[in-house]
N, C-alpha and C positions, 0 to 999 in steps of 0.2 A: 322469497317472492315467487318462483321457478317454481309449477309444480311438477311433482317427481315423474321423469320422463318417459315416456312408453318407452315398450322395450326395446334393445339397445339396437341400430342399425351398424352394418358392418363396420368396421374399422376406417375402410378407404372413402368412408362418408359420413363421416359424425363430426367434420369440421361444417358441413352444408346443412348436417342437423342440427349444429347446435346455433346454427345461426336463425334454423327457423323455431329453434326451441327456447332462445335466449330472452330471458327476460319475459315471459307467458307470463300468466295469472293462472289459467285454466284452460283444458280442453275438455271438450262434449262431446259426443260420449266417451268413457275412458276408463278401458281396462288394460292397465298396462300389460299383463301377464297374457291376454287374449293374442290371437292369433287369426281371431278373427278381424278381417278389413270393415264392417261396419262398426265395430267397437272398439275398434284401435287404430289412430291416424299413421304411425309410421307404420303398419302392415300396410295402409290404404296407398301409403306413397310410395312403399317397396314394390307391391306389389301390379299397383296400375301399369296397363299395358299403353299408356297415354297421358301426356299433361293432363294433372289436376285442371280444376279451374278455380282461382280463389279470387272471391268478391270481396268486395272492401265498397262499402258506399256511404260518399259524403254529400250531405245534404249542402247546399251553397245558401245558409241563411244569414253570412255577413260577405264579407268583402278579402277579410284576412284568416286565412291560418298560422296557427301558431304552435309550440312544438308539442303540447299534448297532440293534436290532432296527429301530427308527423309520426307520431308511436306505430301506430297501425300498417303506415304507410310503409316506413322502414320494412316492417314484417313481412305487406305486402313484396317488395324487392328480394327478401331471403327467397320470398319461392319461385320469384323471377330467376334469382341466382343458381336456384336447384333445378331449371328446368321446367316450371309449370307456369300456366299462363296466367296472368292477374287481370280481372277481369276490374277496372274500376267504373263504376258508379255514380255521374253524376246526378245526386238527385232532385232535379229540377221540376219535378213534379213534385214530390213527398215534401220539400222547401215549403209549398204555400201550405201545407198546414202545422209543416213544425213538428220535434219530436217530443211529445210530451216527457219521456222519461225524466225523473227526478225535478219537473218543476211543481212547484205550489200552487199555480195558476194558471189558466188557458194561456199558450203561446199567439203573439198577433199576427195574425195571418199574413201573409208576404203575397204581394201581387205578382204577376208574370212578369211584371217589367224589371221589379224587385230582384228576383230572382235572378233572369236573364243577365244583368249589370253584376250580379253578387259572381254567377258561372263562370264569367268569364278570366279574372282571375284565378281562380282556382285550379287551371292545368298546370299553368306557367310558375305556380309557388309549388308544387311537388315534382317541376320538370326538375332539381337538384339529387331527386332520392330515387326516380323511378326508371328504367329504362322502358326510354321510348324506340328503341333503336332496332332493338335485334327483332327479326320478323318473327310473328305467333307471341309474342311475351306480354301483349298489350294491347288488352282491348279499354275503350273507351266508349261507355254508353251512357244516355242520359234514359229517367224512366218513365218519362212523358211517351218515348216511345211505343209504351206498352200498356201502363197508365192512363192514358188520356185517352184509348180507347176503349177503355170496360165499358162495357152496358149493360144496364139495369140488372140484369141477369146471373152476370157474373159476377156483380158484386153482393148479389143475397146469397151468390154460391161462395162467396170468403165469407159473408158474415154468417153465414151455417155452421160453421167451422169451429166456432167459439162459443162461451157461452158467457152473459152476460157475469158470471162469476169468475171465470177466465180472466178474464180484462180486470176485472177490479181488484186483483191481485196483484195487479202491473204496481210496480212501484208507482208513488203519486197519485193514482188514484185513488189507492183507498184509503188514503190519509186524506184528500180533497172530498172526498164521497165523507166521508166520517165524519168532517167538520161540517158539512154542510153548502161548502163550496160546489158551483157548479163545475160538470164534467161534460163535455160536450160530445157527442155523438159522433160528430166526426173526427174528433182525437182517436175515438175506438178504430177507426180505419186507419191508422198510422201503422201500428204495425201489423197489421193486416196487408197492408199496400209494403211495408219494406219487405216482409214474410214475399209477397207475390215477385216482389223482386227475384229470386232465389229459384224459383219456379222460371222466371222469363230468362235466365240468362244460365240455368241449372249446373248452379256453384256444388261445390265437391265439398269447400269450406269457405265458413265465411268468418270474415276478423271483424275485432269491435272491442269497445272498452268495456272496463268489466259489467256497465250498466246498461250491455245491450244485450246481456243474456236472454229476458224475454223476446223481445222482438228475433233474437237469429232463431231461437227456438220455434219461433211462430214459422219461418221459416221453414224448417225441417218437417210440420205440422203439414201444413202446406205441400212441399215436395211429395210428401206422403198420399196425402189427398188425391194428387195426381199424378200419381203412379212413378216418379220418380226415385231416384236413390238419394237418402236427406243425407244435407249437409251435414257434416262435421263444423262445431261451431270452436274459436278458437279465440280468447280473450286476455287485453291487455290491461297493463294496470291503469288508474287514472293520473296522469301526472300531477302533484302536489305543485303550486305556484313558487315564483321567487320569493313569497312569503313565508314559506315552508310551514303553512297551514292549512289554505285551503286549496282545492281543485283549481289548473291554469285555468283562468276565465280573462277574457277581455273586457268584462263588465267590471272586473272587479280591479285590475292595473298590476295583477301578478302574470303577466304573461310575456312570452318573447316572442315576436313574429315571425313567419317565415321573409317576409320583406322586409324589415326593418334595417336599417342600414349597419353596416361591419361595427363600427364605435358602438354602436347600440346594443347591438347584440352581445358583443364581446364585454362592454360596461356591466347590462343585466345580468350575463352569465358567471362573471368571476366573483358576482356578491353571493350566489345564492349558498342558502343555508349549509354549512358543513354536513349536517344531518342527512340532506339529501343528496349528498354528491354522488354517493354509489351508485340510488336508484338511476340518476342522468346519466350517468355513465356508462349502466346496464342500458338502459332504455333506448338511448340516443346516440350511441357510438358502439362502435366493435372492439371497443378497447378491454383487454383481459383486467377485469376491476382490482386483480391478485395482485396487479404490477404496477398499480398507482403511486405514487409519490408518498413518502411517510406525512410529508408537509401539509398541513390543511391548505396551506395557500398555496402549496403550489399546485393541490389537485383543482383548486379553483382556477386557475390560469391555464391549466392544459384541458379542461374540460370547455373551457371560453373558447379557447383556440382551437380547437376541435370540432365545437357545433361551427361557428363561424367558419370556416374552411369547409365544411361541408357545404355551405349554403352559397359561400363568396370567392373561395378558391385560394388557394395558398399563402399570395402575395396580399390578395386585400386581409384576412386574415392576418398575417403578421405586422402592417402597417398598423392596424386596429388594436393591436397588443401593445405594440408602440405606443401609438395615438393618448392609449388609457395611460399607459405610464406617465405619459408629460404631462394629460389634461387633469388626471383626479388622484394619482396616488401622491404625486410631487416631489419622487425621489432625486435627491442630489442636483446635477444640472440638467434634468430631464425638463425644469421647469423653466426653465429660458428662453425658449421662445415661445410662451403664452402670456401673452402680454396682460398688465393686470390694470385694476382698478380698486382702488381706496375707498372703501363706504365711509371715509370721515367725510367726501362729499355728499353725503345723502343727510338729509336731516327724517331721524327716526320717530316717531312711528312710520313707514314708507310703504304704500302699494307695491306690488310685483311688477306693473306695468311702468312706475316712475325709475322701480331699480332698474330695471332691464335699460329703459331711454335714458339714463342718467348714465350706463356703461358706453356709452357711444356705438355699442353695435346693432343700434336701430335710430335711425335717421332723429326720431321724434316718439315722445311719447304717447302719441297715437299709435303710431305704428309698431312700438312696444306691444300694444293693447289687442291689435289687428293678428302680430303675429301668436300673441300668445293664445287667443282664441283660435288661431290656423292651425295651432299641436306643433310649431315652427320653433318653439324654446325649451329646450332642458334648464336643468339645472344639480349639477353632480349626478347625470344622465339618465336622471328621470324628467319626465317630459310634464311641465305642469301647465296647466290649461287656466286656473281662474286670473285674471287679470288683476282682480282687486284683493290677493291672497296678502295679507296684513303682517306684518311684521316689525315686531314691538322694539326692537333693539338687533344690531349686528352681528348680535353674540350668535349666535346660532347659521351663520352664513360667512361666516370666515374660514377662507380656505378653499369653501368652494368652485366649483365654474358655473359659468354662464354658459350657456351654447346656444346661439340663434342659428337655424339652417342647418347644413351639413360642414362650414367653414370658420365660422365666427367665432371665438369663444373669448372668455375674459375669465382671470381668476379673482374670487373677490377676496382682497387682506385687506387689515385694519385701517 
């Protein structure tokens, strides 16, 4: 995954390099053998007479991050941790129009109130990874600051810059342009305005997942344009889901939050796919991947425990390792104090909302119905939302738990 590293910094600093080299995709531009600092980022970081400045900018177009997003972030903190300053990014401007990258379809545009609501969580789920503390380590900008006042002028001087063939090279578009779908005009100004970012805040290097090579590029384009020194662009991989298929998405329910509560987190994380354990382990911890457990299960448990502790802190962390032991794996007397219920009282075929009211841990099966549309009920700790999800016989729910809330649960036997 690692690509092969510029050339080698001294001895007494290749533990703070390799934290900022761990786990890469790529860097731009990159001559490892060069010696020159615009062609090669550890000469740039040897030899600067001054913290770097490294951008990282998240657009706030939901509410939650989740641990793909955190990749970056991590990264951002290695060069917190080598001394350079991280400059992050809220993009609360570039939000209302969305980043087209890799969709099929115009994204829907996000209001200012939108946005605003979505920002505001956003500092408070990366305060676990980022230092806010040490003075110069941390800036914090949104880019309405600079964005919202272009005029007319300035922005026929970014769109000078490109050319209608430019853009349609962007990933998505010329697959949307080629079907026939429309492409909207001011998508072309997405990374035009993230590229201007790079310019307003004149990053050294900027992080992004692998699918933002265009846009940091645009960037560097840009710095150029205006006399600046471009960016070094520096790229992560895209995290694959707990379904170890496709990309973490939230839309799609392969993802783990940055807020999601300890049992949650640590539930999600000890299933995910053996296949990808390395990469999480590379991506998402500092742990030497060489010195993992031979056991699949138990690199599953110590990688659960590990993001969770990052996120929760020690003790909640090992409660939550606990917790899953009694609530879903059912070993020995672990399961003794989760009190159970018998689906011989349920008459099958059964709604989810009559099973859940029929467990006694919702007053009535209304409120069965209420919480399960609230996202208030797991079930062997995934969270299921339809109320009227149909189930034909018990065979396939024995064993399981119930979890209403953060306290409730029931295990269901025959």
């Amino acid at each position: 995954m690692t690509q092969a590293n510029p050339s080698s910094p001294p001895a007494q600093l290749e533990g703070i390099f390799e934290g900022i080299y761990r786990g890469i995709s790529e860097v731009f531009p990159h001559q490892p053998d060069s010696s020159d600092p615009e062609q090669n980022l550890t000469q740039r970081l040897l030899r600067s007479d001054r913290p770097l400045r490294i951008k990282l900018g998240i657009d706030p177009t939901g509410s939650e991050i989740h641990l793909g997003h955190s990749i970056p972030v991590r990264k951002l903190r290695a060069f917190q941790d080598a001394g350079h300053t991280a400059v992050l990014i809220i993009g609360d401007f570039t939000a209302r129009i969305g980043d087209p990258t890799g969709k099929s379809e115009v994204r829907r545009q996000l209001t200012a109130a939108d946005v605003r609501v979505n920002a505001e969580t956003y500092l408070e789920q990366v305060r676990p990874i980022l230092d806010f503390d040490s003075p110069g380590r941390l800036e914090v900008r949104y880019n309405s600051e600079w964005l919202s006042s272009l005029d007319l002028g300035k922005i026929l001087t970014l769109l000078s810059t490109m050319t209608v063939g430019q853009m349609l090279a962007k990933e998505g578009f010329s697959e949307r342009y080629g079907k026939g779908d429309p492409v909207f005009l001011h998508e072309f100004l997405y990374p035009l305005m993230q590229g201007y970012d790079s310019v307003a805040v004149q990053s050294d290097v900027e992080l992004g997942g692998t699918d933002q090579k265009f846009n940091i590029a645009v960037g560097r384009d840009l710095q150029r344009h205006f006399g600046l020194r471009p960016q070094f662009g520096m790229l992560v991989p895209l995290l694959l889901g707990t379904d170890g298929s496709q990309k973490m998405s939230k839309s799609l329910g392969n993802y783990v939050g940055l807020q999601e509560d300890p049992l949650s987190m640590y539930s999600k994380l000890e299933k995910v796919p053996d296949g990808l354990i390395g990469d999480y382990f590379e991506l998402l911890t500092a742990i030497d991947v060489d010195t993992l457990p031979e056991n699949p299960r138990d690199r599953q448990k110590l990688l659960a425990l590990e993001v969770t502790r990052q996120f929760h802190g020690e003790i909640a962390a090992l409660q939550a390792q606990q917790a899953a032991i009694s609530l879903v794996q059912g070993i020995g007397d672990a399961t003794g104090g989760v009190p159970e219920f018998s689906l011989a009282a349920v008459n099958f075929p059964a709604k989810l909302f009559y099973l859940v009211g029929a467990t006694d841990l919702c007053a009535s099966s209304s409120e069965a119905r209420r919480q399960i549309q609230g996202g208030a009920v797991k079930l062997d700790g995934e969270k299921v939302t339809d109320p009227n999800q149909e189930f034909a016989n018990p065979d396939g729910l024995v064993g399981k738990v119930v979890q209403v809330g953060k306290k409730k649960f029931a295990r269901l036997v025959p």
